[in-house]
PDB file with one MODEL, atoms N, CA, C and O in Angstrom:
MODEL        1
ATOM      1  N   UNK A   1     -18.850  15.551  24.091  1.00  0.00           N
ATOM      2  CA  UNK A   1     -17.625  15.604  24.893  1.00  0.00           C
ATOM      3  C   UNK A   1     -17.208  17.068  25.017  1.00  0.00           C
ATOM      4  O   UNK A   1     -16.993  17.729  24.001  1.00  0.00           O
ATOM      5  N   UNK A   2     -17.084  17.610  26.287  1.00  0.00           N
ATOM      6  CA  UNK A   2     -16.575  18.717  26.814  1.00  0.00           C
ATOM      7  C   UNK A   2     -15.178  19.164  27.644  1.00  0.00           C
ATOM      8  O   UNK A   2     -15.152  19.500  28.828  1.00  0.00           O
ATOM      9  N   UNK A   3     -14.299  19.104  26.952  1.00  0.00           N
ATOM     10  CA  UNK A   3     -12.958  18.975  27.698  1.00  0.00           C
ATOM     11  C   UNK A   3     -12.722  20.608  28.014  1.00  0.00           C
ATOM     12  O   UNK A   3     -12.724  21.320  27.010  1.00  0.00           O
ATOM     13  N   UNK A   4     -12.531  21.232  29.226  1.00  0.00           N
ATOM     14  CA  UNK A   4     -11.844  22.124  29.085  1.00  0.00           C
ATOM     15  C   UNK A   4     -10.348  22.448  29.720  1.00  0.00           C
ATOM     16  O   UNK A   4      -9.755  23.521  29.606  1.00  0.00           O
ATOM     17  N   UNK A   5      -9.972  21.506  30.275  1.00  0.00           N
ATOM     18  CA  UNK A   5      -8.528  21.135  30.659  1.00  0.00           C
ATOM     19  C   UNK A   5      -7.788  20.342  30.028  1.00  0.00           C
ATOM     20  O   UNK A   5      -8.354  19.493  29.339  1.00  0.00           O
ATOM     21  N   UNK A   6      -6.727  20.364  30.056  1.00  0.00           N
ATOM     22  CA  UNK A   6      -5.989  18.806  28.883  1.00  0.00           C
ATOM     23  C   UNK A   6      -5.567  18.055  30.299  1.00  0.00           C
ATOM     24  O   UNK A   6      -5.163  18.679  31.279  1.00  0.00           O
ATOM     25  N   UNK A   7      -5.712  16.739  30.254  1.00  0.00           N
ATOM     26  CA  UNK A   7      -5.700  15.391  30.955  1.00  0.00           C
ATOM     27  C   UNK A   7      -4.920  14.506  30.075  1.00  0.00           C
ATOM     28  O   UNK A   7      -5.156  14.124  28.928  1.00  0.00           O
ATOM     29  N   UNK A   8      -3.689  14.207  31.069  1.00  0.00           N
ATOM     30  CA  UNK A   8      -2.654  13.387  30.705  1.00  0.00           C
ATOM     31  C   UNK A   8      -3.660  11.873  30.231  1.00  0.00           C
ATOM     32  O   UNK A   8      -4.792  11.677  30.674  1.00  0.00           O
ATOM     33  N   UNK A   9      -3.126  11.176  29.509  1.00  0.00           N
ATOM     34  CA  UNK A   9      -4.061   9.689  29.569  1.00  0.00           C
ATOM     35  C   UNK A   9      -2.429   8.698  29.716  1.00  0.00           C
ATOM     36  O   UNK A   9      -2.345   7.581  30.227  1.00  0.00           O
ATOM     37  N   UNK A  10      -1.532   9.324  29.243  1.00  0.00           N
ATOM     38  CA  UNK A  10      -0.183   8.492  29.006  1.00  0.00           C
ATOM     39  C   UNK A  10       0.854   8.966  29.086  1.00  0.00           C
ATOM     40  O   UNK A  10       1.147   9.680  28.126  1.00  0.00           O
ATOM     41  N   UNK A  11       1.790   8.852  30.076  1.00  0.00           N
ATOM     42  CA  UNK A  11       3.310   9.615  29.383  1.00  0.00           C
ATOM     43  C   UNK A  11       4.540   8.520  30.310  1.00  0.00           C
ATOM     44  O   UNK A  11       4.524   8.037  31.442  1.00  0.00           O
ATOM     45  N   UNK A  12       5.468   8.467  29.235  1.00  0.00           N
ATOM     46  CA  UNK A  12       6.841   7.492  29.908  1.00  0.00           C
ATOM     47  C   UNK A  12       7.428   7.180  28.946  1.00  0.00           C
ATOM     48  O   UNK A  12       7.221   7.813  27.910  1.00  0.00           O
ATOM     49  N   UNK A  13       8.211   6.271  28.961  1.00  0.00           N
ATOM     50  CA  UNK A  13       9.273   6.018  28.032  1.00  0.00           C
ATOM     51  C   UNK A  13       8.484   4.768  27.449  1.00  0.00           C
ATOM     52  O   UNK A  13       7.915   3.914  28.128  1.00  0.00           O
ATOM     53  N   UNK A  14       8.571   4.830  25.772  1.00  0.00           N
ATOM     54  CA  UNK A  14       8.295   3.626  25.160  1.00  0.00           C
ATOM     55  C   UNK A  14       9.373   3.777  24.040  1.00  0.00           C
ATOM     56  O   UNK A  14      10.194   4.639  23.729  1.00  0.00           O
ATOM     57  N   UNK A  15       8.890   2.197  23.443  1.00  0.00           N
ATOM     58  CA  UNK A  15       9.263   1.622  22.486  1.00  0.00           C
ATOM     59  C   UNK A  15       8.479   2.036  21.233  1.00  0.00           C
ATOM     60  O   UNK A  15       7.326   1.664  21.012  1.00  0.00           O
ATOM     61  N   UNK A  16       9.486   3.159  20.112  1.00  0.00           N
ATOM     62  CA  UNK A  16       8.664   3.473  18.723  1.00  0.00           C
ATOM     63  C   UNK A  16       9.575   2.374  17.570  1.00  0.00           C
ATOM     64  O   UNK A  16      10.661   2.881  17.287  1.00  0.00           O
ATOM     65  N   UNK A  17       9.440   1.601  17.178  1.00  0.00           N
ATOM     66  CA  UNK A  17      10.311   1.037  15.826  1.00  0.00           C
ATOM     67  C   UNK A  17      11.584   0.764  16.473  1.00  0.00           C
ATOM     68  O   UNK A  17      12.590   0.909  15.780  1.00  0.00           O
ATOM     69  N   UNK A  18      11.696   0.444  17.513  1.00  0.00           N
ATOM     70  CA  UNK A  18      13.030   0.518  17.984  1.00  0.00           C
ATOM     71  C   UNK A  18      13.877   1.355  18.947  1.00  0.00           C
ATOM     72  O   UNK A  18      14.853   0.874  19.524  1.00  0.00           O
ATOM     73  N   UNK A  19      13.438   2.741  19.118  1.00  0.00           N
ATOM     74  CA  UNK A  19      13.942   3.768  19.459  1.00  0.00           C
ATOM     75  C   UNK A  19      13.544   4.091  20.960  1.00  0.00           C
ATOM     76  O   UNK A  19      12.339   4.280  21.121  1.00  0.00           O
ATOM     77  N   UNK A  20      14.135   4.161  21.790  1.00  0.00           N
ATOM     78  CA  UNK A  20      13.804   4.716  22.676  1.00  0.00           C
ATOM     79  C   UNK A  20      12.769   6.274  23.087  1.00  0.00           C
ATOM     80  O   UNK A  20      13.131   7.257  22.441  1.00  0.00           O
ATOM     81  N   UNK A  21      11.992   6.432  23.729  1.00  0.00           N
ATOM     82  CA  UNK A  21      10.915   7.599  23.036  1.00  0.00           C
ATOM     83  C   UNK A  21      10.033   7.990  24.593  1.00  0.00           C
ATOM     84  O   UNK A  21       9.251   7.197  25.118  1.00  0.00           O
ATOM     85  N   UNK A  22      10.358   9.339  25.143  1.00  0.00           N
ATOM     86  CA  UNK A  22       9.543   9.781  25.457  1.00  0.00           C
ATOM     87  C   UNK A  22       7.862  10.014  25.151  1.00  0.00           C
ATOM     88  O   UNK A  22       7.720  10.623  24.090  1.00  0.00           O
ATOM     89  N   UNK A  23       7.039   9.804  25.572  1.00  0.00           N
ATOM     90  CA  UNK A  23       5.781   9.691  24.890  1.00  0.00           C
ATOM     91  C   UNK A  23       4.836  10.496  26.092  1.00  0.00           C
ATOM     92  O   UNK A  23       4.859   9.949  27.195  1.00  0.00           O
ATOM     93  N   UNK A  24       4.391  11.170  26.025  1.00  0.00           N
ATOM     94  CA  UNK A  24       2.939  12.395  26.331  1.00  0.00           C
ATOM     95  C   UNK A  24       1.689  11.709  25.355  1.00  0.00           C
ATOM     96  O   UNK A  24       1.863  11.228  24.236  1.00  0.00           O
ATOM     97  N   UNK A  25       0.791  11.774  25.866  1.00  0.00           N
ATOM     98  CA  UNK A  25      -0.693  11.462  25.326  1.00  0.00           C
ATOM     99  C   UNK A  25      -1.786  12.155  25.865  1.00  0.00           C
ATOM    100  O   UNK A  25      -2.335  11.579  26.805  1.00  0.00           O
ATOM    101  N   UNK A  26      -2.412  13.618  25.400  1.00  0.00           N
ATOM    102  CA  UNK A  26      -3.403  14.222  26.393  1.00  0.00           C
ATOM    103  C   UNK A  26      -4.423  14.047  24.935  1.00  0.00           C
ATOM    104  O   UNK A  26      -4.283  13.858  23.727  1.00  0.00           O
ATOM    105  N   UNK A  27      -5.696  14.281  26.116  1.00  0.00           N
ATOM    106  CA  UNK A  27      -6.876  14.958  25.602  1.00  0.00           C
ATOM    107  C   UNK A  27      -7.114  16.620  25.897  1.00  0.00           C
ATOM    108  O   UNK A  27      -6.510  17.327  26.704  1.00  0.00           O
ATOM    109  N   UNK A  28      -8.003  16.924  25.136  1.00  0.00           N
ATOM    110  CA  UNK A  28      -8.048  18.469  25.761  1.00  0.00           C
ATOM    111  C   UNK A  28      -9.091  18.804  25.396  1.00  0.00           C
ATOM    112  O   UNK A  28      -9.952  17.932  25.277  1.00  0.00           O
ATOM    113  N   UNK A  29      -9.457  20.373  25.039  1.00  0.00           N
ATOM    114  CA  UNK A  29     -10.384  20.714  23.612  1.00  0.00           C
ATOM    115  C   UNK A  29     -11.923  21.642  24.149  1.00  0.00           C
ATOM    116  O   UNK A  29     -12.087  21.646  25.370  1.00  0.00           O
ATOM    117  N   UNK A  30     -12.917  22.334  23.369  1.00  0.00           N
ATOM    118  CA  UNK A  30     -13.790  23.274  23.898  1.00  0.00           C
ATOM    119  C   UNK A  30     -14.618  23.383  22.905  1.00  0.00           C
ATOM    120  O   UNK A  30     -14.218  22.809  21.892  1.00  0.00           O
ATOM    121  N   UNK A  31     -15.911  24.055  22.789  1.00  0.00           N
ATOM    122  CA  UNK A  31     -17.156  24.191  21.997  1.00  0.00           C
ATOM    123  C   UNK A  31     -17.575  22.282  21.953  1.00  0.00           C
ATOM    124  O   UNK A  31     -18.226  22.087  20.926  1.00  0.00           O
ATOM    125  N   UNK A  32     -17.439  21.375  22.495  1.00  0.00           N
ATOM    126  CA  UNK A  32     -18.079  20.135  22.665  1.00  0.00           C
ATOM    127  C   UNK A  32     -17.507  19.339  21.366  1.00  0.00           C
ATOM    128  O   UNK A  32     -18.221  18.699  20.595  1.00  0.00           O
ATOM    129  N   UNK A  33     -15.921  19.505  21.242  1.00  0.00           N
ATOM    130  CA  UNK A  33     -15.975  18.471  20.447  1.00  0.00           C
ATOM    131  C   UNK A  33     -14.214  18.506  21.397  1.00  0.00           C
ATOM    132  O   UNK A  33     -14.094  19.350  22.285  1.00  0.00           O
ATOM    133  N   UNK A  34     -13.224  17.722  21.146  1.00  0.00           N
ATOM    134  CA  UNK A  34     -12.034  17.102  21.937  1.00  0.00           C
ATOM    135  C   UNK A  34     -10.677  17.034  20.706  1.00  0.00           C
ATOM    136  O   UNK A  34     -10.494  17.288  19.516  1.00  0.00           O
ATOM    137  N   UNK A  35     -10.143  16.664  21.555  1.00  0.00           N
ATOM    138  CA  UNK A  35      -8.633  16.709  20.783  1.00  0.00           C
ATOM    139  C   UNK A  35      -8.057  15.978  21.313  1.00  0.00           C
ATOM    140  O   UNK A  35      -8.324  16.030  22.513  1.00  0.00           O
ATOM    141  N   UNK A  36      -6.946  14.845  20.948  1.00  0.00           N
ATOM    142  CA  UNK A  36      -5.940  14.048  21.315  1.00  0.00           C
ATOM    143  C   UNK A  36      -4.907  14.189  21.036  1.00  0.00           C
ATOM    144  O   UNK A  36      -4.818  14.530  19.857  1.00  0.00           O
ATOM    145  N   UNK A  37      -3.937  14.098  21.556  1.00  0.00           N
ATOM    146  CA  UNK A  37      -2.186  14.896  20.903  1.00  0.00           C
ATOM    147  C   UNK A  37      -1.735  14.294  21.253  1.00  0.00           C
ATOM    148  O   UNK A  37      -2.036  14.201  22.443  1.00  0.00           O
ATOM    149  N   UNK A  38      -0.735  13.367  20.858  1.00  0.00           N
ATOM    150  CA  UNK A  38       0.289  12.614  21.031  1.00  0.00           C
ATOM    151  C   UNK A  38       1.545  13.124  21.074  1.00  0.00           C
ATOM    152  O   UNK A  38       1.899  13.367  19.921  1.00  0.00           O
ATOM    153  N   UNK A  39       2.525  13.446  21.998  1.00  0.00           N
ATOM    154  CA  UNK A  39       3.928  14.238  21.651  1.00  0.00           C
ATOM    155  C   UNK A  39       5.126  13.323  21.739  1.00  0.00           C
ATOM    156  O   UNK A  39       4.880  12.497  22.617  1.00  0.00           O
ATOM    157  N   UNK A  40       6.050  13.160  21.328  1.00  0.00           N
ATOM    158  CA  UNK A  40       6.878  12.108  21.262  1.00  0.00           C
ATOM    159  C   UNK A  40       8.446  13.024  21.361  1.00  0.00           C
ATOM    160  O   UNK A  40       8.661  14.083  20.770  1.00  0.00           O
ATOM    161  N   UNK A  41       9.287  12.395  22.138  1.00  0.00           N
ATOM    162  CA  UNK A  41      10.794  13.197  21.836  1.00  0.00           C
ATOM    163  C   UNK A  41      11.777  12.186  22.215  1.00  0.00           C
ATOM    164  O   UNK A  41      12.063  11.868  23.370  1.00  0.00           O
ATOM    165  N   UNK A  42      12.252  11.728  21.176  1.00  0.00           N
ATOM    166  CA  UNK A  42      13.198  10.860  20.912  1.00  0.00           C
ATOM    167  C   UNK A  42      14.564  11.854  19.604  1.00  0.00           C
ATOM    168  O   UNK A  42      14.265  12.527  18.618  1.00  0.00           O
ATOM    169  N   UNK A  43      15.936  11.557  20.140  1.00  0.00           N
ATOM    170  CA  UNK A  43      16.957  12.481  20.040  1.00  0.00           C
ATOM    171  C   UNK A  43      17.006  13.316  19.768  1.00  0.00           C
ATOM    172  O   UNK A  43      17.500  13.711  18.712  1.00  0.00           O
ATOM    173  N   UNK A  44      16.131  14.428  21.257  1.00  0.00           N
ATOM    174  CA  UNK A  44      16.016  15.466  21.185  1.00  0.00           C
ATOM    175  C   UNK A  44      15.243  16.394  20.238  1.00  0.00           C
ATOM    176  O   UNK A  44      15.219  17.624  20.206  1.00  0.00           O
ATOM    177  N   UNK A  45      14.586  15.437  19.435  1.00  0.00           N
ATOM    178  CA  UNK A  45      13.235  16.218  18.533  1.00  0.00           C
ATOM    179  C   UNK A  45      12.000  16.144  19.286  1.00  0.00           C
ATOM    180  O   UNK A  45      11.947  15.533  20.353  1.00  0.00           O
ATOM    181  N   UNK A  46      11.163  16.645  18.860  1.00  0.00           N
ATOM    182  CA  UNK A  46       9.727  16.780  19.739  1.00  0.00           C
ATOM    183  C   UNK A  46       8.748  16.181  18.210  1.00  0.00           C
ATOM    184  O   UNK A  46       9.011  16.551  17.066  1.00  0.00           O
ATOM    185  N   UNK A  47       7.861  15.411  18.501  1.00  0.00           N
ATOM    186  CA  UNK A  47       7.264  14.851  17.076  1.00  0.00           C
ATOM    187  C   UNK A  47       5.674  14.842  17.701  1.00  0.00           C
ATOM    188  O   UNK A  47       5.331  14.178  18.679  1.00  0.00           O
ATOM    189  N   UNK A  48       4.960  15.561  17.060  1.00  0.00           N
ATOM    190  CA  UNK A  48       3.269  16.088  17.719  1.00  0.00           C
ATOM    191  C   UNK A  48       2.472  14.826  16.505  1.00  0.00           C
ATOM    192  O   UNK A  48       2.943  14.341  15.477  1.00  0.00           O
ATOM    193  N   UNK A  49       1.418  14.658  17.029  1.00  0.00           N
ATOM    194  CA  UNK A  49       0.325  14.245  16.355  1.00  0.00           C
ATOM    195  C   UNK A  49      -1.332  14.447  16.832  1.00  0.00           C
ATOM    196  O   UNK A  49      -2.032  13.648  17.455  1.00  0.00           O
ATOM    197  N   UNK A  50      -1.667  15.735  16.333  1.00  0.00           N
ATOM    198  CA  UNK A  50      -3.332  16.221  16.801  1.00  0.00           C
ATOM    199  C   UNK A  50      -4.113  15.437  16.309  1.00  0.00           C
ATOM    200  O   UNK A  50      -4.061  15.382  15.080  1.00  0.00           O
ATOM    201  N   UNK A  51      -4.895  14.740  16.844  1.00  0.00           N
ATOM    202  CA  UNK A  51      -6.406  14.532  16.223  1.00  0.00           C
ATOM    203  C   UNK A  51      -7.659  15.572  16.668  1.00  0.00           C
ATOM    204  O   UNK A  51      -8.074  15.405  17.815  1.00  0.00           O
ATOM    205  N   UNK A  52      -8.182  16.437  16.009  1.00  0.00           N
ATOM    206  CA  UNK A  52      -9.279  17.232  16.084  1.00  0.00           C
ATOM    207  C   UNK A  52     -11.020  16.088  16.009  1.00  0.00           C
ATOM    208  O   UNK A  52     -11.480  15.542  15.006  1.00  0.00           O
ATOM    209  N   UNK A  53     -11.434  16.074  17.040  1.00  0.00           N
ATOM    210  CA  UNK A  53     -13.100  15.524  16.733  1.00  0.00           C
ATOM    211  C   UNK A  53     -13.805  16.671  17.217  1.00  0.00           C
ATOM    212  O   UNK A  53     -13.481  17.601  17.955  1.00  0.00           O
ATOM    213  N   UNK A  54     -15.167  16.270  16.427  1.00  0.00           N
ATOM    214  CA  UNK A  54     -15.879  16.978  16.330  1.00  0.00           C
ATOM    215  C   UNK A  54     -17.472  16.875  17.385  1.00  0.00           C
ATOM    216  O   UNK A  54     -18.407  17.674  17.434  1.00  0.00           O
ATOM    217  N   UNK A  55     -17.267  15.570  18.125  1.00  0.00           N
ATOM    218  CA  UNK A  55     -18.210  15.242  19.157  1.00  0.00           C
ATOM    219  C   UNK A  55     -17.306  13.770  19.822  1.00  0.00           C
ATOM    220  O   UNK A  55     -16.308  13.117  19.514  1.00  0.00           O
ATOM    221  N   UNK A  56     -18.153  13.763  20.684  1.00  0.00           N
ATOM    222  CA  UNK A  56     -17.566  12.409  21.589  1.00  0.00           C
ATOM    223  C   UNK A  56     -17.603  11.565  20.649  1.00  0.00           C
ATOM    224  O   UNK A  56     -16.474  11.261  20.264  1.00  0.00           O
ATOM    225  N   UNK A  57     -18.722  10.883  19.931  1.00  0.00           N
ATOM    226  CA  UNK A  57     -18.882   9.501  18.928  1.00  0.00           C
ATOM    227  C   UNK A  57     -17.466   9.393  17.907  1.00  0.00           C
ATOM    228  O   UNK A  57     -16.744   8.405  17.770  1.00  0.00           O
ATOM    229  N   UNK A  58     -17.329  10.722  17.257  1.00  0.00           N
ATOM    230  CA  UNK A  58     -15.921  10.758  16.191  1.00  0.00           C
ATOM    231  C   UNK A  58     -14.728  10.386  16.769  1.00  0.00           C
ATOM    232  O   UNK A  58     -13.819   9.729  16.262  1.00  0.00           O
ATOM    233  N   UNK A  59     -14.840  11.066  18.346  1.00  0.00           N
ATOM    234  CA  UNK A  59     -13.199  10.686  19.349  1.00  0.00           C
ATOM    235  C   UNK A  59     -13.221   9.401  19.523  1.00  0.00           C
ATOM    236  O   UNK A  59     -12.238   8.740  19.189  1.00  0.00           O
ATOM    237  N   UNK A  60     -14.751   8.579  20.278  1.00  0.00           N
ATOM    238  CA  UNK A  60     -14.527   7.291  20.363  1.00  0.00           C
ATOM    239  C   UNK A  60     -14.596   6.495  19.533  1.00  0.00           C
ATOM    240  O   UNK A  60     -14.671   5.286  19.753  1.00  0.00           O
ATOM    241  N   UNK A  61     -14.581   7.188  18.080  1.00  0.00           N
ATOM    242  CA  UNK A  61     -14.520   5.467  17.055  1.00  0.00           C
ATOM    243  C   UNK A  61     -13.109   6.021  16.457  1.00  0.00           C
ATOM    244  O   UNK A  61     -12.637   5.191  15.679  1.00  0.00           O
ATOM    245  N   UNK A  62     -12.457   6.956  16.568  1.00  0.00           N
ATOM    246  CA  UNK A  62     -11.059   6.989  15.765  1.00  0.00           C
ATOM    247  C   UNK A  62      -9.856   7.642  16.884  1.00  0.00           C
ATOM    248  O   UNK A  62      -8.864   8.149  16.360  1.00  0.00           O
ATOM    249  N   UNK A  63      -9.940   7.628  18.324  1.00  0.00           N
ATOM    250  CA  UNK A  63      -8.808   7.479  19.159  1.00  0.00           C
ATOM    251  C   UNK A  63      -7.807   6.508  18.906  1.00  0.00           C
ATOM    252  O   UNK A  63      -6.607   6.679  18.689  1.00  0.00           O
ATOM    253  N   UNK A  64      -8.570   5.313  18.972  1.00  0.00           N
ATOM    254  CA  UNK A  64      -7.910   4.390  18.794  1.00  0.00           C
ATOM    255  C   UNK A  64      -6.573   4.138  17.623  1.00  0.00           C
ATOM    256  O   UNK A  64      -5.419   3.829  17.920  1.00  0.00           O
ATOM    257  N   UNK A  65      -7.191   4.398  16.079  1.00  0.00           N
ATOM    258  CA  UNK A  65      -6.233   4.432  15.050  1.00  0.00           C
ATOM    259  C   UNK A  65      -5.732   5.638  15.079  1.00  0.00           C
ATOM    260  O   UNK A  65      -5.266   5.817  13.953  1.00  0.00           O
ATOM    261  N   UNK A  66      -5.504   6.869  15.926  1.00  0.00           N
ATOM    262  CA  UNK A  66      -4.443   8.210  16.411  1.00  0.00           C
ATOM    263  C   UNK A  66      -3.395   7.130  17.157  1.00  0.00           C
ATOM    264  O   UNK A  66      -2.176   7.073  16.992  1.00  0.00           O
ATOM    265  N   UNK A  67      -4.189   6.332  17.985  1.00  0.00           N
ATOM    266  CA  UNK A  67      -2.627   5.569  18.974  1.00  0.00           C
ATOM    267  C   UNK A  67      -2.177   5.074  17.536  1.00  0.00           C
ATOM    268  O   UNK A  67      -1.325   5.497  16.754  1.00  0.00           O
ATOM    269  N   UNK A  68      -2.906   4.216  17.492  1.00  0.00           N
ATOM    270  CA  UNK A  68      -1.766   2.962  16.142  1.00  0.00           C
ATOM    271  C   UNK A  68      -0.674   4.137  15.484  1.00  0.00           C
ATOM    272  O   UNK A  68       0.550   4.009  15.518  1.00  0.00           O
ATOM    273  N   UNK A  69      -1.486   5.427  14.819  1.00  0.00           N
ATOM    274  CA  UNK A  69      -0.694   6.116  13.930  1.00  0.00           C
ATOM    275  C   UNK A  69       0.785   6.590  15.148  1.00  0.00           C
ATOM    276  O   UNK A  69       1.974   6.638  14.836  1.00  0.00           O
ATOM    277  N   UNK A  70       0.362   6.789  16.102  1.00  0.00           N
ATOM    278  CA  UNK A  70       1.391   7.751  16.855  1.00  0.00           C
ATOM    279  C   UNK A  70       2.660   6.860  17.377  1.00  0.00           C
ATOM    280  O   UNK A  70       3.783   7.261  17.683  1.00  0.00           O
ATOM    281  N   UNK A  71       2.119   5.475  17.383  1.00  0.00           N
ATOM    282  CA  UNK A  71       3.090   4.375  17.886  1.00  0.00           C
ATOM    283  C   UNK A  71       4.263   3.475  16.307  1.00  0.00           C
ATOM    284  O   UNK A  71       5.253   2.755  16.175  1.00  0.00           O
ATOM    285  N   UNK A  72       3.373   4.094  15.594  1.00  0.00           N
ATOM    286  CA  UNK A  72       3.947   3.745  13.792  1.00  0.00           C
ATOM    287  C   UNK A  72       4.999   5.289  13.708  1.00  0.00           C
ATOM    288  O   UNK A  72       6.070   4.890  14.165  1.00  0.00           O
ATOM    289  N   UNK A  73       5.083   6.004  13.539  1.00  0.00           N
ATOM    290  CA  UNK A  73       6.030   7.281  13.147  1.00  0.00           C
ATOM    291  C   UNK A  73       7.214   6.583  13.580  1.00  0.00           C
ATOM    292  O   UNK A  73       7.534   6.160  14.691  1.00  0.00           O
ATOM    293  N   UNK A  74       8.098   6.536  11.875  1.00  0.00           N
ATOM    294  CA  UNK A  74       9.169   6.410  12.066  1.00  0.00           C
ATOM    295  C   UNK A  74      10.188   7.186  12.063  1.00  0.00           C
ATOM    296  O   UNK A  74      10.548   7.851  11.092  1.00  0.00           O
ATOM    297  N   UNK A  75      10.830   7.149  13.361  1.00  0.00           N
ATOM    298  CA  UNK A  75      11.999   8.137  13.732  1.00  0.00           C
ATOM    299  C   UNK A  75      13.675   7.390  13.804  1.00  0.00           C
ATOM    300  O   UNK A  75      14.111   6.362  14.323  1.00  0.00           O
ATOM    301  N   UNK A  76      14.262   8.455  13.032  1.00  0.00           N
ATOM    302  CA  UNK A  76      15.319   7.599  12.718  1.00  0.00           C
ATOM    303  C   UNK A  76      16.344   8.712  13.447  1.00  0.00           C
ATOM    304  O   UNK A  76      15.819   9.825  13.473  1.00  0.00           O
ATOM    305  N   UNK A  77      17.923   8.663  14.151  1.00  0.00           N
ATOM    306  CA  UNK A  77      18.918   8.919  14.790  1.00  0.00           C
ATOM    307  C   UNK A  77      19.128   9.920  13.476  1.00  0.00           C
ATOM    308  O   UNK A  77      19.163   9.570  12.296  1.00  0.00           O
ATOM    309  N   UNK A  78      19.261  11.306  14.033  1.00  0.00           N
ATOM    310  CA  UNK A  78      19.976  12.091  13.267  1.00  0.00           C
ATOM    311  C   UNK A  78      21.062  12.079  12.849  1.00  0.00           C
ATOM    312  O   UNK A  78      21.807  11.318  13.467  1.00  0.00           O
ATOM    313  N   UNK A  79      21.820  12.993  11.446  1.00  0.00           N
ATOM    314  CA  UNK A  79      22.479  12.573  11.168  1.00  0.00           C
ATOM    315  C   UNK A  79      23.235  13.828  10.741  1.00  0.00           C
ATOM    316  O   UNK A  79      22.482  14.579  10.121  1.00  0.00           O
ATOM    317  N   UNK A  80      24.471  14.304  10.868  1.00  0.00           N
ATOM    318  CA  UNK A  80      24.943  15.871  10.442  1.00  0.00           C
ATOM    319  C   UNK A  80      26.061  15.890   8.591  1.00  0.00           C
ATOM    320  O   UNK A  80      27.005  16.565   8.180  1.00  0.00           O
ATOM    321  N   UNK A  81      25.154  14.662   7.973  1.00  0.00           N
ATOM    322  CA  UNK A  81      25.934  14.652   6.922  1.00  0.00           C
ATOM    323  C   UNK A  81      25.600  15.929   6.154  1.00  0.00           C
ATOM    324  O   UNK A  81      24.383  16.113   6.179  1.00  0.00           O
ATOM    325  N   UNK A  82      26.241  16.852   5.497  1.00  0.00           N
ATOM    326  CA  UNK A  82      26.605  17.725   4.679  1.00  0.00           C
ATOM    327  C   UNK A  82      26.311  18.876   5.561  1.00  0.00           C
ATOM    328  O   UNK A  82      25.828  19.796   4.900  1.00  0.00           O
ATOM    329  N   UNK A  83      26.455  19.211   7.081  1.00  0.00           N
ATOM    330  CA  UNK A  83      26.284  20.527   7.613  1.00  0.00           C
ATOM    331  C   UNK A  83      27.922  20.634   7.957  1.00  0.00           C
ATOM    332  O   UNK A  83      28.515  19.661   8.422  1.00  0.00           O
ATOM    333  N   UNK A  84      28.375  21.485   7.776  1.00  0.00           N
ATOM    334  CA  UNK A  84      29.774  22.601   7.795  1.00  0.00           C
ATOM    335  C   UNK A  84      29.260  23.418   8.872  1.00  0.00           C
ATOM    336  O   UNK A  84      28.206  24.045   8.980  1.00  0.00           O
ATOM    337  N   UNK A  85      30.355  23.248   9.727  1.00  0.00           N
ATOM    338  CA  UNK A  85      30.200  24.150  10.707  1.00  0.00           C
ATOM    339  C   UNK A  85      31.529  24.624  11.345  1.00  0.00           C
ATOM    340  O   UNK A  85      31.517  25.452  12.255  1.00  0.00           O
TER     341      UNK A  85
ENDMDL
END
């Protein structure tokens, strides 16, 4: 696998644990191995998840459990207990 552009595969609003959630999903990556990044921004945080492979075979047997992991991150509503301002 030879990526030398990053290619959207996913992006819109989903459902993480509840939360409402911007969601980005590219591939990208160079020297013949790929990358998958998951970016997520739900209240106003940005939450990344890279997977680095090392040839096409590694991307296509563990893409799959990068989604599961990226759709599992639990994000919880911030909270400004003990900041003084």
């Amino acid at each position: 696998i030879t990526y030398t552009d990053s290619n959207i595969i996913d992006s819109g609003i989903t459902d993480i644990n509840g939360v409402q959630t911007y969601k980005i999903a590219y591939t990208g990556g160079v020297w013949g191995g790929g990358t998958l990044t998951y970016f997520l921004i739900a209240y106003d945080r940005g939450y990344e998840l890279t997977f680095n492979a090392m040839d096409k075979q590694e991307f296509d047997q563990y893409s799959s459990s990068v989604e599961e992991m990226a759709e599992s991150i639990k994000i919880s509503e911030p909270t400004f207990e003990g900041i003084n301002c």
